[in-house]
C-alpha positions in Angstrom: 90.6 114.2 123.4 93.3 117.1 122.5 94.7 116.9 119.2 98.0 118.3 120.6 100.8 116.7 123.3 102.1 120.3 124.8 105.3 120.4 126.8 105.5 124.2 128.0 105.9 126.3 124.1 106.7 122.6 122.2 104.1 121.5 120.4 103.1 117.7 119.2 100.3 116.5 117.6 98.4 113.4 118.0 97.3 113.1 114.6 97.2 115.2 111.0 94.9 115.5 108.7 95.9 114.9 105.0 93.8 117.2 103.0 93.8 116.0 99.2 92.7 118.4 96.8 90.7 121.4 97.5 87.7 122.7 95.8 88.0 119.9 93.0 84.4 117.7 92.8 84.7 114.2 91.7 88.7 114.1 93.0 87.5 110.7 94.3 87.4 109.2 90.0 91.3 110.0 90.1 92.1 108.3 93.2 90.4 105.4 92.0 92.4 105.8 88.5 95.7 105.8 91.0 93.6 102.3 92.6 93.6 101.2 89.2 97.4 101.7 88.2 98.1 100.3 91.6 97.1 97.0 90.6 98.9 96.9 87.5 102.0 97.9 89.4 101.7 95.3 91.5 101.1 92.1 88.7 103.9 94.3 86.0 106.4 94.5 89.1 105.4 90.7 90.6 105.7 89.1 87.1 109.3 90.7 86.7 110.4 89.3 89.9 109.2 86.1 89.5 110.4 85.9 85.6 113.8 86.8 87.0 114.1 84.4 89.8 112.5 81.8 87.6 114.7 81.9 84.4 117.9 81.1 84.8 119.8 83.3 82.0 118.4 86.2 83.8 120.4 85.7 86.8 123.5 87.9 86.2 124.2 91.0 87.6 122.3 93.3 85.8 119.2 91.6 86.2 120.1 91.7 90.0 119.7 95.5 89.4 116.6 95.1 87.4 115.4 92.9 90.5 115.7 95.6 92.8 113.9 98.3 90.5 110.8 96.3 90.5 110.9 95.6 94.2 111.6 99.0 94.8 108.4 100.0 93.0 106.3 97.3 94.3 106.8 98.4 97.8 107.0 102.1 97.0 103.7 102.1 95.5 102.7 99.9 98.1 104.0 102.1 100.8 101.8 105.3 99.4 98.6 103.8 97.3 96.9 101.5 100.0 97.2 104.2 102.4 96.0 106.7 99.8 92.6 104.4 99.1 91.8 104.6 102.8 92.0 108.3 103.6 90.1 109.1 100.3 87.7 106.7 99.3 87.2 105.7 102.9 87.3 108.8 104.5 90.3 108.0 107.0 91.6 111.2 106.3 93.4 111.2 110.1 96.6 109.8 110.5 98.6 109.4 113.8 102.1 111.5 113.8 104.0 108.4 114.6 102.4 107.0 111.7 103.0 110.0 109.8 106.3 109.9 109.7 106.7 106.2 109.4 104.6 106.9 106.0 107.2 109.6 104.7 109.8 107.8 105.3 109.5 104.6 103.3 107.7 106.6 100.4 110.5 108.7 99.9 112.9 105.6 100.5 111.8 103.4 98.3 111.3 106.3 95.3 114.9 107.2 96.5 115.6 103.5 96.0 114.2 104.1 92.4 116.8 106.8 91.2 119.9 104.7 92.6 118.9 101.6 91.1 118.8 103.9 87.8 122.3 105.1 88.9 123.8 101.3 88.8 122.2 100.0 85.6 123.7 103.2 84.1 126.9 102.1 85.6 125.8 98.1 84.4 125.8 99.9 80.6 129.1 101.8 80.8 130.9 99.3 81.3 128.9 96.9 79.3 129.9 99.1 75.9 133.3 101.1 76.7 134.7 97.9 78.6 133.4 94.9 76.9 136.0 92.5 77.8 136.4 93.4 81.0 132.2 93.3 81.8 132.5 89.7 83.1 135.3 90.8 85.4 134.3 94.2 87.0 130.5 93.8 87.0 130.1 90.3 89.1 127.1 89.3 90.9 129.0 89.6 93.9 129.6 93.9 93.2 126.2 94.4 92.1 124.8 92.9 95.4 127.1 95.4 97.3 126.5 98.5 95.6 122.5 97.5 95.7 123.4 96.9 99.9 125.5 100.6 99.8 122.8 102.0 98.5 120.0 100.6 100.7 121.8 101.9 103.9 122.7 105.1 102.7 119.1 105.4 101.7 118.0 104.6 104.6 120.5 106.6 107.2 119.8 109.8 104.3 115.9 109.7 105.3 116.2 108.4 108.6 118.1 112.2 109.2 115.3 114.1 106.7 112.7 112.2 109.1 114.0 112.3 112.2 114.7 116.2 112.3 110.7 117.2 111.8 110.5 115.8 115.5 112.4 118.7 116.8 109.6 120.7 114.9 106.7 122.5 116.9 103.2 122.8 115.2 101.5 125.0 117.4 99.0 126.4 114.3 97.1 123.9 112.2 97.9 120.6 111.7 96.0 120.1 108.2 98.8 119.1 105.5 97.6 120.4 102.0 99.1 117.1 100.1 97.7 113.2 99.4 99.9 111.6 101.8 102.7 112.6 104.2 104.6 114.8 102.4 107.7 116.6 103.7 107.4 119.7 102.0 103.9 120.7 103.5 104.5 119.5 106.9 107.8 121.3 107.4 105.7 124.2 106.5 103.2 124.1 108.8 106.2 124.5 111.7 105.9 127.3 114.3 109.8 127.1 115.3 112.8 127.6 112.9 113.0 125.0 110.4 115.8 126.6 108.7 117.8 123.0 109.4 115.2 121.2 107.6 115.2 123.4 104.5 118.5 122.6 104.2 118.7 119.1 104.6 115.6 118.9 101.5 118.2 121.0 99.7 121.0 118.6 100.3 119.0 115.4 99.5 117.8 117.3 96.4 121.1 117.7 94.9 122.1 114.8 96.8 119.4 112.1 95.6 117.9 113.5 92.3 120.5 115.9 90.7 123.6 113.7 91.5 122.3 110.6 90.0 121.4 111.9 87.2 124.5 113.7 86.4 126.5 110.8 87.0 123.7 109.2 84.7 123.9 111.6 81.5 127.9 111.8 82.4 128.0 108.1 81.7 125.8 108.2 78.8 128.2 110.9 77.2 131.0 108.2 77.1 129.0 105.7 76.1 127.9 108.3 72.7 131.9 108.7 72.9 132.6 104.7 72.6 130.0 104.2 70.4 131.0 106.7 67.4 134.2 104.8 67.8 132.6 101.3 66.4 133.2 101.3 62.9 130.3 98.9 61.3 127.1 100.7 61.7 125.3 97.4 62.7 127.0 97.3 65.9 126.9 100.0 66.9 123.1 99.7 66.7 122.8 96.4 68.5 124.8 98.2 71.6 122.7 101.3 71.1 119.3 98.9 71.8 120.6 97.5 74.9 120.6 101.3 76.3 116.9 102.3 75.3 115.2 100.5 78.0 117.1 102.0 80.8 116.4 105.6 78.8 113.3 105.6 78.4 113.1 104.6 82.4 115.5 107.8 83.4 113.6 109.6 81.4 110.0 108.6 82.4 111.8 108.8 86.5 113.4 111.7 86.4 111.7 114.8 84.0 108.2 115.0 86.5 110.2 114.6 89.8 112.6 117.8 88.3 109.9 119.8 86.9 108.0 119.1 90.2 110.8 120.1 92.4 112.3 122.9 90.5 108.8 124.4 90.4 108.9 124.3 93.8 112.0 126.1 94.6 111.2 128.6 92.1 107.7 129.8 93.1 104.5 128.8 94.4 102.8 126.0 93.1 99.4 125.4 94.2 98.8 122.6 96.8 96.1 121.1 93.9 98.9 121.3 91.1 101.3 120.0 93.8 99.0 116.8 94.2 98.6 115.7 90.6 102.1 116.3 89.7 103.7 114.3 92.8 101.2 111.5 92.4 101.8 111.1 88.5 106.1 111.2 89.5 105.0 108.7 92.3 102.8 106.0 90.5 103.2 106.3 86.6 107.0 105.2 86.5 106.6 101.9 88.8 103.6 100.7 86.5 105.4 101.5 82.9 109.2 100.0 83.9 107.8 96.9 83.8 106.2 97.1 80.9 109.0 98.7 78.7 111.7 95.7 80.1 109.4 93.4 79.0 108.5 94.9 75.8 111.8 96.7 74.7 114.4 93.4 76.3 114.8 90.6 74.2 116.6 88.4 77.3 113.2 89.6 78.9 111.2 88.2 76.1 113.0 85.2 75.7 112.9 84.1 79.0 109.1 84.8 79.1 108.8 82.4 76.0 111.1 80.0 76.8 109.4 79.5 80.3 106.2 79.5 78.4 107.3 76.6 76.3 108.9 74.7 78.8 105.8 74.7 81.0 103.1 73.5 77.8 105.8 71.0 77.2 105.8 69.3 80.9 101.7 70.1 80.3 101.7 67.3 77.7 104.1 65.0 79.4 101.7 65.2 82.6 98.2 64.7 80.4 100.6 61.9 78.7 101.3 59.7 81.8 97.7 60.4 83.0 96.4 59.0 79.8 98.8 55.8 80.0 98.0 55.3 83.7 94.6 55.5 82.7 94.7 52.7 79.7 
């Protein structure tokens, strides 16, 4: 069978073949360390969601925010790993253009989906600690649901374009994309037309999607330094200072391998190996530490967790009660 649909000099192939690294023995032990930090993804991500739709003081705004970070990596992770452990440690290295692109586009969506989430807990914070009294007022359940809705259909209508526009793309050459899953940046490469359009549209989404967000990010931060070194008693000012670290230490864990990555990339070469491990660390790392760090480093978090704990050893003992006075 021809691995190539050809209408007169347009060229579409039936499948490509994702090539993972290149001249590296045992590369199989780090995909099954990305196998590994899959799964706790998965439990760190699923036990936030379910702690937040089970206790009920979590159920305000920002923890509608904090929802959709988790889901977001859950089925961002999901979107990439599974596929990963098939064409690796399987050897299903082919993959059907149709499915191809159906592959980049909810990786990049949901990891998209990541940096704007960032964006609205920033926005949660800012006007958690330079508007106090008005929090309650401007940051409703209701608004948080429709910036989290804006968000997912400019997401979406942003990758369905940065997609859709590699199908006006001829590959008339080889068809082998030097990456560990359907990256853009490699397959736009391997065009034999102008791509010019497409080069542009990365460099729009780049400024667009990463840059953007995070200026608006360390712009928001800077007025929250400026309100804080307004609050006179030093306690305070600590207790609204620990309300912020969690959300740093996930902007900074998101953001600093996804720019160094990307800036090395417009810069100069970077090999397709170097390429691999930095994208993969950027793609899987973040998901399975956010988790982690609300859990650890938010005391609603931890109080929820422990008050749920309770609650449930308490009905434990009323259950083995009434079994034990049925029983007499």
């Amino acid at each position: 069978m021809s691995n190539t649909s050809v209408n007169s000099s347009f060229v579409r192939p039936v499948t490509f073949f994702i090539n993972g690294f290149s001249n590296i023995s045992h590369a199989k032990y780090y995909y099954m360390f990305l196998s590994v930090a899959y799964v706790v993804t998965v439990l760190g991500n699923s036990f936030i969601m379910s702690t937040i739709y089970l206790a009920r003081r979590l159920h305000t705004a920002k923890y509608i925010a904090v929802f959709n970070l988790a889901l977001s990596d859950l089925c961002g992770n999901s979107a990439l790993i599974p596929k990963l452990i098939d064409m690796f440690l399987f050897d299903h290295q082919d993959i059907s253009y149709e499915a191809c692109l159906a592959n980049m586009f909810f990786v990049f969506h949901f990891m998209n989906m990541q940096s704007l989430t960032l964006l609205a807990l920033s926005f949660d914070r800012l006007i958690a600690i330079c508007f106090p009294l008005r929090y309650h007022v401007i940051v409703t359940k209701s608004v948080m649901f429709l910036i989290i809705a804006a968000m997912w259909i400019f997401s979406v209508t942003i990758f369905a374009i940065l997609v859709g526009l590699l199908t006006r793309l001829s590959f008339c050459r080889s068809t082998v994309v030097n990456s560990y899953f359907c990256d853009h940046g490699p397959i736009n490469s391997l065009a034999c037309n102008d791509n010019s359009i497409n080069r542009v549209m990365v460099k729009i989404c780049f400024g667009l999607l990463i840059c953007l967000p995070l200026l608006l990010i360390i712009s928001s931060y800077f007025c929250i330094a400026l309100a804080l070194s307004k609050i006179a008693h030093g306690g305070d000012r600590i207790k609204a200072m620990k309300t912020c670290t969690s959300h740093l230490l996930l902007v900074a864990i998101f953001y600093l391998p996804v720019l160094s990555v990307n800036i090395s990339a417009f810069t100069g070469y970077l090999h397709p190996n170097t390429r691999i491990i930095n994208n993969s660390l950027s793609h899987i790392i973040p998901p399975m530490l956010n988790p982690i760090i609300y859990t650890l480093k938010t005391d609603e978090v931890m109080q929820s967790i422990k008050d749920m704990y309770k609650r449930n050893k308490v009905n434990l003992t009323i259950e083995r009660n009434i079994k034990r006075i049925g029983r007499n």
